[in-house]
C-alpha positions in Angstrom: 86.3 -87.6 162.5 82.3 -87.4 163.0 80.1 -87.3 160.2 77.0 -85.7 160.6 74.4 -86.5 158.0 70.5 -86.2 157.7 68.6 -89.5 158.5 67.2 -91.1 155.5 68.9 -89.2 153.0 71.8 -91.2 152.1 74.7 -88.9 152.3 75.7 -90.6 155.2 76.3 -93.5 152.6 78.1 -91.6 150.4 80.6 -89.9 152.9 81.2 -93.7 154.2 82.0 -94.6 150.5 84.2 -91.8 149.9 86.5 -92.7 153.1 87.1 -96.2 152.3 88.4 -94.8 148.6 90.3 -92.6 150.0 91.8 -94.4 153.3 95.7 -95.3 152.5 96.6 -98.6 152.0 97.8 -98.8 155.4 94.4 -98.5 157.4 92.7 -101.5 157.1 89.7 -100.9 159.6 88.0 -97.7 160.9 84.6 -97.4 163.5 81.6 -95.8 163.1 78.4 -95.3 165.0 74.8 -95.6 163.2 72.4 -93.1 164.5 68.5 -93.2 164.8 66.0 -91.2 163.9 65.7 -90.1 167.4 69.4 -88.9 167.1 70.7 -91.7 169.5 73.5 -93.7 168.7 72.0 -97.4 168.1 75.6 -99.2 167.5 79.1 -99.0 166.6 80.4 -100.8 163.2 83.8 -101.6 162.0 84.4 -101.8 158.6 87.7 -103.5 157.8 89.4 -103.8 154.3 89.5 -107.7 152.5 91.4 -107.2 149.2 91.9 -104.3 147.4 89.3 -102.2 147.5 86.2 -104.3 149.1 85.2 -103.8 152.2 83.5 -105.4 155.0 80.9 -104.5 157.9 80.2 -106.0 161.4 78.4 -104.8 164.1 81.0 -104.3 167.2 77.6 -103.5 169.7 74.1 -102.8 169.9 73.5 -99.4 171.8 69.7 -99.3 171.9 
């Protein structure tokens, strides 16, 4: 799924938030790339679920 989202206005945030509610029980991990202002991809993240419904971020790569 891509997500495309205006930079610097947060809705990227949001849509991020919304999967992790949403994500079954069964996914515990999904990747996502962080675009610049320039429209470049600048890394990939994984988030990966810890208990429940926290969540936790690392960066997999640095693009730029």
């Amino acid at each position: 799924m891509d997500v495309l989202a205006p930079y610097e206005q947060g809705s990227a945030v949001q849509i991020i938030r919304w999967v992790k509610k949403n994500l079954p029980d069964s996914i515990d991990r999904f990747r996502f790339a962080r675009i610049g202002a320039d429209g470049a991809p600048k890394r990939i993240v994984e988030s990966r679920r810890l208990r429940g419904a926290s969540w936790g971020a690392r960066v997999l790569s640095d693009l730029a």
